[in-house]
C-alpha positions in Angstrom: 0.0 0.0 0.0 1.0 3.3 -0.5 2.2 5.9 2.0 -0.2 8.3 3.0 1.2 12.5 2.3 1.6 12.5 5.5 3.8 9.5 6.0 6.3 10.8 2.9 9.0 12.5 5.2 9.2 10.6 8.1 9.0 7.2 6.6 11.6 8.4 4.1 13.8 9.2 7.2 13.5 5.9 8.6 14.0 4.3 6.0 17.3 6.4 5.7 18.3 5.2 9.3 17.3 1.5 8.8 20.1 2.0 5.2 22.7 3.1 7.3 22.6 0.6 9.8 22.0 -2.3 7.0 24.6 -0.9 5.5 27.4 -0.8 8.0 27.6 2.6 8.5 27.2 2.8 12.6 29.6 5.6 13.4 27.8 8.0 11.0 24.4 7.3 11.7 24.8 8.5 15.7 25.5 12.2 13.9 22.3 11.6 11.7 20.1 13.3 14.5 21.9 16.3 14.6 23.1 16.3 11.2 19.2 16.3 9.8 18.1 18.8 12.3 20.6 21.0 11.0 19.6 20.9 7.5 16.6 21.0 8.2 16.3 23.6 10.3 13.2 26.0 9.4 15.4 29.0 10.6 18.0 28.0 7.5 15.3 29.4 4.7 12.0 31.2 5.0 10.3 29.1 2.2 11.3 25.8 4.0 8.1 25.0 6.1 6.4 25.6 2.4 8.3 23.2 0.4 8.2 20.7 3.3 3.9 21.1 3.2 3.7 21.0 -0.3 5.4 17.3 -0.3 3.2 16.1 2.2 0.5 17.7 0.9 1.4 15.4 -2.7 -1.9 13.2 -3.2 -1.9 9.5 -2.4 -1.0 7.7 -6.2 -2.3 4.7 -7.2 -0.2 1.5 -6.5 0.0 0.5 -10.4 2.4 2.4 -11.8 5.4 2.0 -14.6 8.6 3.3 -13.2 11.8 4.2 -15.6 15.2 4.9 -14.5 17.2 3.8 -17.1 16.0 6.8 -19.7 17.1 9.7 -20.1 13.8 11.5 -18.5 13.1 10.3 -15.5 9.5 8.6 -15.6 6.8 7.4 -13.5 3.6 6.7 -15.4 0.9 6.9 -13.2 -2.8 7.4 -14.1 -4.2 10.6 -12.1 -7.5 12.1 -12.2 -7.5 15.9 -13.7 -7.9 17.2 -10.3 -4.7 15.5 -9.0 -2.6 16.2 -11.5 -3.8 19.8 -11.5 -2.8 19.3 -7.3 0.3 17.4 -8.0 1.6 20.2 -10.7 0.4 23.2 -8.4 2.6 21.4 -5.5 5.8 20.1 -7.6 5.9 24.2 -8.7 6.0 25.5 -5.4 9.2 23.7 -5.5 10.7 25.7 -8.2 13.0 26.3 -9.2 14.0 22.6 -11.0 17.7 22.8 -11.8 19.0 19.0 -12.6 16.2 16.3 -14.6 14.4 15.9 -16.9 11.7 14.1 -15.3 8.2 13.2 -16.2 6.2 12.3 -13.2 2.4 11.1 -14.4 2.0 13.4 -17.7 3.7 16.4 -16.1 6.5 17.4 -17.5 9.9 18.9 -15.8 11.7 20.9 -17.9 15.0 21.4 -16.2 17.5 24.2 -16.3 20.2 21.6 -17.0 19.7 18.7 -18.9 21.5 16.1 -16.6 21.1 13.5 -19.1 23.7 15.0 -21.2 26.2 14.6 -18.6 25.2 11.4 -17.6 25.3 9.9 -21.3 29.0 11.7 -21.4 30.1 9.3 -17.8 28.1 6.6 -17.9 30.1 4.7 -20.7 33.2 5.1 -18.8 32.1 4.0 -15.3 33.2 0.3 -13.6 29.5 -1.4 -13.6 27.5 0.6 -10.9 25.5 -2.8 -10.5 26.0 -3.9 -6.6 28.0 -1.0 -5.9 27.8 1.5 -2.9 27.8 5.0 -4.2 28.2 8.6 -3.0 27.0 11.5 -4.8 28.4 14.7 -3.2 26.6 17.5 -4.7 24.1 15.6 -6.2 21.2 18.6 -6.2 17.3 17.0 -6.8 19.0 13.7 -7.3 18.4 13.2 -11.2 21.8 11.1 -11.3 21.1 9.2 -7.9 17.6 8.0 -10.0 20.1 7.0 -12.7 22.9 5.2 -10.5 19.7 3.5 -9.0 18.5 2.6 -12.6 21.9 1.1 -13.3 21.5 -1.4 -10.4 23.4 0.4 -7.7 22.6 -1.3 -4.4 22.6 1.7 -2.0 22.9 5.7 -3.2 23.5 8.4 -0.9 22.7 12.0 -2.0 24.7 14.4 -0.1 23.8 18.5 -0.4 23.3 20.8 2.3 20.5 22.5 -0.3 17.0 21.8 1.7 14.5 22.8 -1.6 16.8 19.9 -3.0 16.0 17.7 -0.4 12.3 18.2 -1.0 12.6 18.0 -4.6 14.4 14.8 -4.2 11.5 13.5 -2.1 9.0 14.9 -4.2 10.2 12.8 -7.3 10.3 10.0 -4.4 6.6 9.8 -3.9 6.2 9.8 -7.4 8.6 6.4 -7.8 7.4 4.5 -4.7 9.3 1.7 -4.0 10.1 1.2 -7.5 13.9 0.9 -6.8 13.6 -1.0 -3.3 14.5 2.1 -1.6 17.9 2.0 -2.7 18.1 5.7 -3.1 18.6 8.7 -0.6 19.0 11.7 0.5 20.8 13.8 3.4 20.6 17.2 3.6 24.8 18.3 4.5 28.1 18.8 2.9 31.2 16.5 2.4 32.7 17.9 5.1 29.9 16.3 7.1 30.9 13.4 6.0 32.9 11.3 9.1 36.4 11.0 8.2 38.0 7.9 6.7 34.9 6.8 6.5 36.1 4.5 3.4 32.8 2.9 2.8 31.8 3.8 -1.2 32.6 2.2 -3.4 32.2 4.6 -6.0 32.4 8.3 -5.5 30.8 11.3 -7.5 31.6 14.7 -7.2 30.2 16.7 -9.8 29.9 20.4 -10.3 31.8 20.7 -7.0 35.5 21.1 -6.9 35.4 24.6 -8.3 33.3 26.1 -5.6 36.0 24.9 -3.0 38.8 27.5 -1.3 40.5 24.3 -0.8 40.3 22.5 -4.0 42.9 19.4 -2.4 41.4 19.4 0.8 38.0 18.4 -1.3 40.4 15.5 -2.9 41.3 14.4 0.4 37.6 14.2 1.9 36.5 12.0 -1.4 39.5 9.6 -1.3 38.4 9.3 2.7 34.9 8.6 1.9 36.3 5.4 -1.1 36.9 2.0 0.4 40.0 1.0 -1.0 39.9 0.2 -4.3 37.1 2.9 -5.2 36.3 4.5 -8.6 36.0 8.5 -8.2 34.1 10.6 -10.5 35.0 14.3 -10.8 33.5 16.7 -12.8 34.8 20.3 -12.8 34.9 23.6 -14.7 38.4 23.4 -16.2 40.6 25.9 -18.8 42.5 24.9 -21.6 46.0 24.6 -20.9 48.8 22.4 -19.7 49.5 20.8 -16.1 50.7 23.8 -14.7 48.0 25.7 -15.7 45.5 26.6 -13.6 42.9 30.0 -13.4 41.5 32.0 -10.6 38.5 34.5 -11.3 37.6 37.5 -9.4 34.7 38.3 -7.7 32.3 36.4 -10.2 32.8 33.9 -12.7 29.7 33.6 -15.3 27.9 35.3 -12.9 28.2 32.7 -10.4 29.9 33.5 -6.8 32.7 31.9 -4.8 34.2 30.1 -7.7 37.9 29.4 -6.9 39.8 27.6 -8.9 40.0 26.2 -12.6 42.8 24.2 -13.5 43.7 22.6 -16.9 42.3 18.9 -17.2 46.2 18.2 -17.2 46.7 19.9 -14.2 43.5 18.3 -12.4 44.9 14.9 -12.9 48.0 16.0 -11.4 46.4 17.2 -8.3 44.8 14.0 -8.4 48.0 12.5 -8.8 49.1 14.4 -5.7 46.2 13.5 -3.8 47.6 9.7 -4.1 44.7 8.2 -6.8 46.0 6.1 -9.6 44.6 4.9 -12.6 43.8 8.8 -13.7 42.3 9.6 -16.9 40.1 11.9 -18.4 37.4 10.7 -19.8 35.4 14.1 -21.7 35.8 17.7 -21.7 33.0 19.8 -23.5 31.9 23.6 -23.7 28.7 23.7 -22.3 26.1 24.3 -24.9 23.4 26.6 -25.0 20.5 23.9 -25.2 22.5 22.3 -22.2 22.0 25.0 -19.3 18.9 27.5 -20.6 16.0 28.7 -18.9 12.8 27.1 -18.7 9.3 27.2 -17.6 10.8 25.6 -14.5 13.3 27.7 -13.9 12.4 31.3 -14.9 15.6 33.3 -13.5 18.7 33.6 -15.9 20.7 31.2 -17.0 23.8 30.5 -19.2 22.9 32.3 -22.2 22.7 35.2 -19.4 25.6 34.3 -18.5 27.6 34.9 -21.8 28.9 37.8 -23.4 26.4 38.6 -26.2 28.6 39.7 -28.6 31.2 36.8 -28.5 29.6 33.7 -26.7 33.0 32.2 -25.9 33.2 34.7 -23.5 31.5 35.3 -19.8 30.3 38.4 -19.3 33.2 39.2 -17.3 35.6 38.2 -20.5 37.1 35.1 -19.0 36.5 32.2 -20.9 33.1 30.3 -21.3 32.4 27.5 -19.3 34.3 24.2 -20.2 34.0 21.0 -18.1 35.9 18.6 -17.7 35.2 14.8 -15.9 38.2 12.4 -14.9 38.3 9.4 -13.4 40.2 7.8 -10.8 41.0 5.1 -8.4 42.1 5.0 -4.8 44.9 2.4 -4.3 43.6 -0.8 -2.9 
């Protein structure tokens, strides 16, 4: 049977305990009390007593239902009378806005800012099988890629990101999926550096769309490799330049709009930090300009985006003249 609204949250945060302790992870779940209470702390963001009614507020769906995550939208097909899915839309917007999908959740469809898929059909061919595997995603916003590591047969996938509207987006989508994945996803609302220390318990490790928002892009290094068990595949995914292993860029104030971005080394130079760090096996695996039709505003996300970004009159450009956004994803092993 399904959950009732008012069941959503708290049986998804059992259901996070009762993962942790099945899964081994004993010394971090005694900081999960204080840890949830922390991101979830009303006093955090005004609009977070709103977001957290209008998930429990979602209507109860019907049991049958088709459940996709192995395409590139995110799908549940679900049949729902016209008054729920008016309810259900209403609800799913007060969550706006949608940064990481798509996802199509009964006929309702979430245009994203980003389309996720992209970046996921650039990894995914390069990744050991994520079948059986443990896996951290640090950074993972709504949790599009967690849906996708869960769809690739993932046994147990943590979302970490101190973001709460992500963290009721994330559940949102949840309600929608059901059990559909045997609960093999989650969500915690805190950073990596929440994340006990030599915790080496993942097997695989992503950390995408992160590194450049770090003073201390090494000390980010360090807290993935502790999180790996030996042996562990990391996934990094960063803004990068062009340039050679001793190349490496620091903005000002702004970079494509966007605050507190620190540094941008060379793909070269990444995998030499890496190097540094003490991974092995290092290789990059794609770097790509981010497209227009990749990052764009939507009807679910109505504040600027890229295109706002970029200098009009030369789109290789940001509007503060560094250069446009480039990314970069590399993978590497800790020693086992």
């Amino acid at each position: 049977m399904p959950d009732t609204p008012s069941d959503t949250l708290a049986q998804a945060e059992r259901r996070l305990y009762l993962a942790f302790l099945e899964q081994g992870l004993t010394d971090w779940l005694a900081q999960l009390p204080g840890q949830l209470a922390r991101g979830l702390d009303r006093r955090r963001h005004g609009d977070l007593p709103a977001w957290e009614k209008a998930v429990a507020k979602l209507p109860v769906l019907p049991a049958t239902r088709a459940v996709d995550l192995t395409s590139d939208t995110v799908t549940v097909d679900v049949d729902l009378s016209d008054a729920d899915r008016r309810r259900c839309e209403n609800l799913l917007r007060i969550l706006m806005p949608w940064r990481k999908g798509p996802y199509r959740l009964g006929d309702i469809g979430i245009d994203t800012e980003w389309r996720s898929d992209w970046k996921w059909q650039r990894v995914a061919p390069h990744l050991s099988p994520l079948a059986g595997r443990r896996v951290l995603d640090v950074g993972g916003g709504n949790g599009y890629h967690a849906w996708r590591m869960a769809g690739a047969g993932a046994a147990f996938v943590l979302v970490i990101d101190p973001s709460p509207r992500f963290h009721y987006q994330f559940h949102a989508v949840r309600h929608f999926v059901g059990d559909a994945d045997d609960y093999r996803a989650h969500f915690l609302p805190v950073g990596i550096e929440d994340v006990p220390e030599n915790l080496a318990a993942f097997d695989t490790v992503f950390s995408m769309g992160v590194l450049y928002h770090r003073a201390s892009p090494l000390d980010h290094l360090r807290q993935l490799k502790d999180a790996l068990a030996p042996g562990g595949e990391l996934v990094l995914e960063t803004l990068v330049v062009e340039g050679d292993e001793r190349t490496v860029f620091m903005p000002g104030e702004r970079y494509a709009s966007m605050p507190n971005v620190y540094f941008l080394p060379s793909s070269r130079a990444l995998a030499h930090w890496l190097d540094r760090s003490g991974f092995e096996a290092i290789r990059c695996v794609d770097e790509t300009v981010t497209r227009l039709d990749e990052q764009r505003s939507t009807a679910w996300m109505t504040f600027h985006s890229l295109a706002n970004f970029l200098d009009p009159d030369d789109r290789a450009k940001t509007v503060e003249g560094y250069p446009a956004p480039r990314r970069a994803t590399l993978i590497a092993r800790k020693p086992g």
